[in-house]
C-alpha positions as CSV (number, residue, x, y, z in Angstrom):
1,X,-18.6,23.5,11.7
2,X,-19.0,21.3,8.7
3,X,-17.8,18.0,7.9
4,X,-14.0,17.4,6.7
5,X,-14.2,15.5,3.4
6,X,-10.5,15.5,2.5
7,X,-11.3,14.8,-1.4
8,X,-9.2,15.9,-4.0
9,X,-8.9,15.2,-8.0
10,X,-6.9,12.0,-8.7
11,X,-5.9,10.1,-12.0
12,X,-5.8,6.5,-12.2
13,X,-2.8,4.9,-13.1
14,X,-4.2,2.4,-14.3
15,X,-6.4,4.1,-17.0
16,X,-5.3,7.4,-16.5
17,X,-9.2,8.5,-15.8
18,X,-9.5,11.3,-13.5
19,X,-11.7,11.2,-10.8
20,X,-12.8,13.0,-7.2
21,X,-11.6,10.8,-4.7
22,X,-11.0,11.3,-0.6
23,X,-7.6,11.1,0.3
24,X,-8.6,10.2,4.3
25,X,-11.0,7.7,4.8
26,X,-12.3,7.8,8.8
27,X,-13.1,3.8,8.7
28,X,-9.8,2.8,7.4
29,X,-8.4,3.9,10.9
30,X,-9.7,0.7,12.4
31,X,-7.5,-1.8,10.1
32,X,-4.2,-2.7,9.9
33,X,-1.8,-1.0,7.4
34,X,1.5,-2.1,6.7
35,X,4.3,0.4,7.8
36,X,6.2,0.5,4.2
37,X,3.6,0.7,1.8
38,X,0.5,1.2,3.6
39,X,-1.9,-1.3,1.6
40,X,-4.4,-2.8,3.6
41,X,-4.6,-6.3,1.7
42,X,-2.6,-8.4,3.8
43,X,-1.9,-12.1,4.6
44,X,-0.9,-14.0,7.9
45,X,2.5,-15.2,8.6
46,X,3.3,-18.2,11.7
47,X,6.7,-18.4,13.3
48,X,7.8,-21.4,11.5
49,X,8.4,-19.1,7.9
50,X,9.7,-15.9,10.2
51,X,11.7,-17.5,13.5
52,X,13.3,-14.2,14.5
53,X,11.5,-11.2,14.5
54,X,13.1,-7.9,15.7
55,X,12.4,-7.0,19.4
56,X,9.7,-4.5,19.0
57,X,7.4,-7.1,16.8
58,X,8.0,-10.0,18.7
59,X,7.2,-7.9,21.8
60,X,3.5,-7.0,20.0
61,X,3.1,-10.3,19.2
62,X,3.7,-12.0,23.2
63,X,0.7,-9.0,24.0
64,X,-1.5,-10.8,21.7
65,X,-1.0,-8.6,18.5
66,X,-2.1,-10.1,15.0
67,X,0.9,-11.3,12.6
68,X,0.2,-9.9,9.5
69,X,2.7,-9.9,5.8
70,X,2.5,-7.5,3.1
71,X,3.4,-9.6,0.2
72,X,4.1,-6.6,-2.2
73,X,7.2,-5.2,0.1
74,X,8.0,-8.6,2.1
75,X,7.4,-7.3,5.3
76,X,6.6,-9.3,8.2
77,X,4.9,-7.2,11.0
78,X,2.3,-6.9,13.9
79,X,-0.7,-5.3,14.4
80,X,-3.6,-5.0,17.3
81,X,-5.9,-4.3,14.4
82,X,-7.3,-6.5,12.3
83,X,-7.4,-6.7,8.3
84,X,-9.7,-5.3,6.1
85,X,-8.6,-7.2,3.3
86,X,-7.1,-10.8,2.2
87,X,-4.2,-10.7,0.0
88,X,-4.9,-13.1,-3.3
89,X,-1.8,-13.4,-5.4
90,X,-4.6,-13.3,-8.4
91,X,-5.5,-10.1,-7.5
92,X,-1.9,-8.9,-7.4
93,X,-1.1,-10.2,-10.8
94,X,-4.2,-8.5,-12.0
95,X,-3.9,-5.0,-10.5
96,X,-0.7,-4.9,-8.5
97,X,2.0,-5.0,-11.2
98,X,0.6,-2.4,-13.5
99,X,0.3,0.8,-11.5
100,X,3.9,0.1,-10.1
101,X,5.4,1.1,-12.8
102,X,7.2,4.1,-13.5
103,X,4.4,7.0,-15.1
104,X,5.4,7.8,-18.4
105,X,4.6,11.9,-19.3
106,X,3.8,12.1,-23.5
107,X,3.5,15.8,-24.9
108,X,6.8,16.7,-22.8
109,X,9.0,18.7,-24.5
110,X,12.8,18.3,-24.3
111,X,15.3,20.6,-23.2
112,X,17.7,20.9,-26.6
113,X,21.2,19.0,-26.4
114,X,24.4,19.8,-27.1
115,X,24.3,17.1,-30.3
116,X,21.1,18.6,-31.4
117,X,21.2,20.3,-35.3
């Protein structure tokens, strides 16, 4: 049997290139994600900034899980993995903000409305 590749075409939104990219990436499995979001640039939080964590977390944590914070969704949460990346608020201002916001379609036609001559 051959290898699963999971690739499909993707556009940058960004750019708006289109590329060949794999949607399932075996090595990411070994990092943490975070739960909302799933980005994989994330920084560490202490118990002084979050003092009460819900039970399930705080439970991870006393086992000897990692504290990790996802600072584009502001969520505090734990993980036996570690990270794969470190989140730079540099990097966020550069790349984050633009492909958060809403994809605008051009060439779209519109339905007619009822004001329309």
């Amino acid at each position: 049997m051959g290898q699963l590749r999971f690739q499909t075409p993707l556009r940058c939104l960004d750019c708006e290139t289109r590329f060949i990219g794999r949607t399932f990436v075996w090595e990411d499995l070994f990092f943490a994600r975070c739960p909302v979001c799933q980005r994989m640039d994330l920084n560490a939080w202490t118990g002084k900034t979050f003092t009460d964590p819900p039970f399930w977390v705080a439970l991870k944590v006393t086992m000897g899980a990692r504290k990790w914070r996802c600072e584009y969704c502001r969520l505090n949460f734990a993980s036996f993995r570690k990270r794969k990346e470190v989140f730079t608020f540099k990097r966020w201002r550069r790349f984050g903000t633009p492909a958060e916001e809403p994809v605008r379609v051009t060439g779209e036609s519109r339905p007619p409305q009822p004001d329309d001559d």
